[in-house]
C-alpha positions in Angstrom: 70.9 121.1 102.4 74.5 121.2 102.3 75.1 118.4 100.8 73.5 115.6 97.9 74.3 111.9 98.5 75.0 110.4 95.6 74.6 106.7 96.6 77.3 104.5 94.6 77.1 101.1 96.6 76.3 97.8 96.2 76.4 98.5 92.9 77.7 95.3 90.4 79.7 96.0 87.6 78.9 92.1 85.9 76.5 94.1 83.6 78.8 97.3 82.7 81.5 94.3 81.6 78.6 93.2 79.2 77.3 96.4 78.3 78.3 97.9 74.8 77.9 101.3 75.6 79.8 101.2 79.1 82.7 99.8 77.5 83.0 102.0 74.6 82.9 104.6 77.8 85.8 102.5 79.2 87.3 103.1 76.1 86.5 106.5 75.3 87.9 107.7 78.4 90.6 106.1 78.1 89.8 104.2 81.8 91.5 100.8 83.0 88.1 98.8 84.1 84.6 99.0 85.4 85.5 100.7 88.7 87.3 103.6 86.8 84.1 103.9 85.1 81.9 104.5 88.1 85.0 107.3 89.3 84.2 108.6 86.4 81.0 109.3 86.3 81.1 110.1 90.3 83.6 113.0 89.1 81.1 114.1 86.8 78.1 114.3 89.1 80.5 116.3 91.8 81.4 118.7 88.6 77.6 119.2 88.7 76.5 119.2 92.2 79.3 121.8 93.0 78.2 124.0 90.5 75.0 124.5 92.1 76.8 125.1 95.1 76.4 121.7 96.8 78.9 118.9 97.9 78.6 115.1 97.2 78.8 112.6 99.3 78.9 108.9 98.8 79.1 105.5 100.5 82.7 104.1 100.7 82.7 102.2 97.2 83.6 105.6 96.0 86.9 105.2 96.7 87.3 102.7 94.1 88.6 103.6 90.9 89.7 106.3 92.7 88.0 109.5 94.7 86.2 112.4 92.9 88.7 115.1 94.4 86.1 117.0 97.0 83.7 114.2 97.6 82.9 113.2 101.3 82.6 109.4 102.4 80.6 107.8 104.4 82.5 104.7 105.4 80.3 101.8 106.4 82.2 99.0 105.1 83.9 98.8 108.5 86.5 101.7 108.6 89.1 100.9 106.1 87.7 103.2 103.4 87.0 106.2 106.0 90.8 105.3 107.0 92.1 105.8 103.5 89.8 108.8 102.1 90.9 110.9 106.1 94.7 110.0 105.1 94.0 111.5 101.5 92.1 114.8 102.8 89.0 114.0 102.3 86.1 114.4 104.8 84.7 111.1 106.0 81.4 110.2 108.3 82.0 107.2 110.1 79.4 104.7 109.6 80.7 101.1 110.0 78.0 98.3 110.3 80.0 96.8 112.6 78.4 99.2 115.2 76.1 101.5 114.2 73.2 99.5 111.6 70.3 99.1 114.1 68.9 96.3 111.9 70.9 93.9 113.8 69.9 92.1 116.7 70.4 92.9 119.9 70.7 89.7 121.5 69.3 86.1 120.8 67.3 86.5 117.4 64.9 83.5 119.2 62.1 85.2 120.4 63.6 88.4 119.1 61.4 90.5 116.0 63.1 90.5 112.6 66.0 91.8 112.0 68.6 91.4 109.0 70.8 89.3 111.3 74.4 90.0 112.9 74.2 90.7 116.6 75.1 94.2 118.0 74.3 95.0 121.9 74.1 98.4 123.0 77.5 97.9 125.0 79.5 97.5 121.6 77.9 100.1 120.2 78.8 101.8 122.9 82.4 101.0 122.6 82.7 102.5 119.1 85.6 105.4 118.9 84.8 107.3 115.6 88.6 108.6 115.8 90.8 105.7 114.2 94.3 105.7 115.8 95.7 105.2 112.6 94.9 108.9 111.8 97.3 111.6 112.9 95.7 114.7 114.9 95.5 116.6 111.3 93.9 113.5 109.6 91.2 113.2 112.0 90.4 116.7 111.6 88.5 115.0 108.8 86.0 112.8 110.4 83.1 115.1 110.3 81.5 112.7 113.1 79.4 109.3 112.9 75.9 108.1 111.6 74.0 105.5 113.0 71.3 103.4 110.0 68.6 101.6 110.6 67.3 100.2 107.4 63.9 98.7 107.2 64.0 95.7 105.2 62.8 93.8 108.0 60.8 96.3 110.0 56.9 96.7 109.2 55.7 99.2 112.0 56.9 101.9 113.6 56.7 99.8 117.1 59.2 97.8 115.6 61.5 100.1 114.1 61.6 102.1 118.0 62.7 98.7 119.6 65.6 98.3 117.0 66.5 102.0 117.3 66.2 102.6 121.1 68.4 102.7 123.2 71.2 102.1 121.0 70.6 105.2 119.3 71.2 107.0 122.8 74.6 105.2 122.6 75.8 106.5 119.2 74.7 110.1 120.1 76.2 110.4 123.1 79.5 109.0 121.4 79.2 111.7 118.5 79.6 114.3 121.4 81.8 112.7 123.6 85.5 112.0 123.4 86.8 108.8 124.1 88.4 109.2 127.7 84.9 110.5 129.7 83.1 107.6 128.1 82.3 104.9 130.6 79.9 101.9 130.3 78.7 101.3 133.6 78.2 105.5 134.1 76.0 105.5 130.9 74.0 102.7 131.9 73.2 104.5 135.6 72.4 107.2 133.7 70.0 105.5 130.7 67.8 104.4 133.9 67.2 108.5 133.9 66.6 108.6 130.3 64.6 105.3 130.4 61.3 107.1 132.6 61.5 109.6 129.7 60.8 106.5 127.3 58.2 105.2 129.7 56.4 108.6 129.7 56.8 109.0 125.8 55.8 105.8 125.6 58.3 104.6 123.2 58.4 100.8 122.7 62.5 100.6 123.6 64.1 97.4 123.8 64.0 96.4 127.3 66.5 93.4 127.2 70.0 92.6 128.1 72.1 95.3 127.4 75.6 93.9 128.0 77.7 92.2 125.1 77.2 88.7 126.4 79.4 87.2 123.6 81.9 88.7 125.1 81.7 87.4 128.6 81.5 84.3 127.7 85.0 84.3 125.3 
């Protein structure tokens, strides 16, 4: 592989204000807080993976404290952060929950199967444009693509985690290859009754529902 993700989400920094040893860090260093401190040690793990000839890449929290100078985001915190780390050269993977994390729902969680909650049709994923016109031609040079999750929190059996994933994974693949003006809706779902047989015949347990964003029909 290319590349070695690093992680660096989620991650608290309550205890690092606490902790003895992070904050004789803070003050070794010579570093203003707690997120300066995970920047720090970010930079430190790029140092490393680089010299093995390997590139880091972390989630979008990176970007606080500031960026280790060739690390890649992945920005899933809606696209803000890939916004930012594109406008400062980095290369960013476009990963917002927003659209892509196939742990939501897909319509009306009664009757649905778990899921973490949140409710994303296959039409608004569908709609996502990986491209933010707040980039400049040069700037989106840097979004590498986008990445679609499905985390499994919620999922016990692979039954379950094909319904979450399919056809919504269709959506975002044909959107990584696709640019924005010969997308169309009502074309990709004439088409996904095509793809669907190929389901049928692998037998893959594809969520068979309403595929339109009915939220938004009814606004």
């Amino acid at each position: 592989s290319e590349y070695i993700h690093v992680g660096g989400d989620e991650c608290p920094k309550t205890r690092w204000q606490h902790c003895p040893l992070c904050q004789a860090r803070i003050k070794e260093e010579g570093l203003s807080d707690e997120h300066e401190l995970q920047s720090w040690f970010i930079t430190r793990m790029e140092k490393y993976i680089n010299s093995h000839g390997k590139k880091l890449i972390g989630w979008d929290e990176i970007l606080e404290g500031g960026l280790a100078p060739e690390a890649t985001v992945m920005s899933w915190r809606g696209v803000t952060g890939g916004i930012a780390a594109a406008k400062m050269n980095h290369d960013v993977i476009m990963t917002p929950y927003t659209y892509v994390y196939l742990d939501y729902y897909q319509s009306d969680p009664q009757g649905e199967p778990p899921g973490i909650g949140g409710y994303l049709p296959l039409e608004k994923v569908y709609s996502y444009e990986p491209l933010p016109d707040e980039l400049s031609a040069e700037e989106q040079k840097h979004i590498l693509g986008l990445q679609g999750n499905i985390w499994t929190e919620y999922i016990a059996t692979p039954e379950h985690l094909e319904y979450m994933a399919f056809p919504r994974a269709f959506a975002i693949a044909e959107t990584g290859w696709s640019p924005e003006m010969k997308k169309d809706f009502e074309d990709f779902l004439a088409r996904f009754e095509v793809q669907r047989q190929r389901y049928d015949l692998m037998k893959l347990n594809y969520f068979k529902g309403e595929y339109r964003d009915l939220r938004k029909e009814t606004d």
